[in-house]
N, C-alpha and C positions, 0 to 999 in steps of 0.2 A: 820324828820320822821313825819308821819300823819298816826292818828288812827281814825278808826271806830268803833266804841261801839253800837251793836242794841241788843235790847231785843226784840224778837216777842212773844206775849201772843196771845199763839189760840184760838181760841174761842172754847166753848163745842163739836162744831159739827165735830171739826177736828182730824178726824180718824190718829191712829199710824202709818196707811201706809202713810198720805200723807205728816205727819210731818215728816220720815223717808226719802220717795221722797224729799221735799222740801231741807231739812239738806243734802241729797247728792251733791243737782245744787249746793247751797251755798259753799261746799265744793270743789267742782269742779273750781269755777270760775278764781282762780289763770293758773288755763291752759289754759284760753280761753282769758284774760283781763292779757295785758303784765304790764298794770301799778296797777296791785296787787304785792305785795312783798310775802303775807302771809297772811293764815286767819286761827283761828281758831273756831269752833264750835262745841258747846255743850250745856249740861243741865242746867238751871239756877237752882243752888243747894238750891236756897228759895223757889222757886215755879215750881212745876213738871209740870207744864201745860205751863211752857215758854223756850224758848230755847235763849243762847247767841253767837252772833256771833263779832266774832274781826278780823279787818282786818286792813291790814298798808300798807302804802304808803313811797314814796321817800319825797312828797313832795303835797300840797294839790291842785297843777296842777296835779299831777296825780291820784289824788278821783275825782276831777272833769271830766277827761277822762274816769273812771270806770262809774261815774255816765251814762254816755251817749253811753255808749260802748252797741252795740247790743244785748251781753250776757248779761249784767246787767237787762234789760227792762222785761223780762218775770219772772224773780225774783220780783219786784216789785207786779209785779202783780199778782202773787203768791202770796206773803206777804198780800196784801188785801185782797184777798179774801179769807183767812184762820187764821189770825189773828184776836181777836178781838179788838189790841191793839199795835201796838210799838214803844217803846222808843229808841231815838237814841241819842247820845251822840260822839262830835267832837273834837280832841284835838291834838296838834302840838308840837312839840319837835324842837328846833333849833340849 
C-alpha cells in the first residue's frame, strides 16, 4: 500500500464556499482516477484554516498514475491558488 498525506493551509482570502467546492473534487476523485483505492477528507483538528486529505494506493506506480491522470491536474491547481501553503507527506507499506 501507498499513502498520501497533504495538508492545504488557505490562505485568508479563501472563502467557505471555495474550500467547500475544492473538499468536494478532492472527494470526488476516487470515481474519476481507477488507481485511487480511497481518500479521505477533512478538517485539520489543530488548525481550522487547513484541511487534510488521505488517500491510498495499491502501490506507488499507482500515485504516480494519479499524479498525471487528467482529473488530478486541475486539483493541483486549485491547490495553488487558494492555499497559502501545503504540506505533503509519502509513505509505503510492504
Amino acid at each position: 500500500m501507498f499513502w498520501q498525506i497533504v495538508t492545504f493551509h488557505y490562505a485568508a482570502r479563501t472563502s467557505p464556499a471555495e474550500r467547500n467546492a475544492f473538499e468536494s473534487t478532492i472527494d470526488d476523485l476516487p470515481s474519476r482516477i481507477p488507481s485511487m483505492l480511497q481518500v479521505h477528507v477533512g478538517p485539520d483538528e489543530s488548525n481550522s484554516e487547513s484541511t487534510v486529505y488521505i488517500s491510498n494506493f495499491e502501490d506507488r506506480e499507482g500515485f504516480e498514475t494519479y499524479l498525471d491522470h487528467p482529473a488530478h491536474q486541475p486539483v493541483g491547481v486549485e491547490a495553488e491558488r487558494i492555499c497559502a501553503h501545503i504540506d505533503r507527506i509519502l509513505t509505503a507499506r510492504t
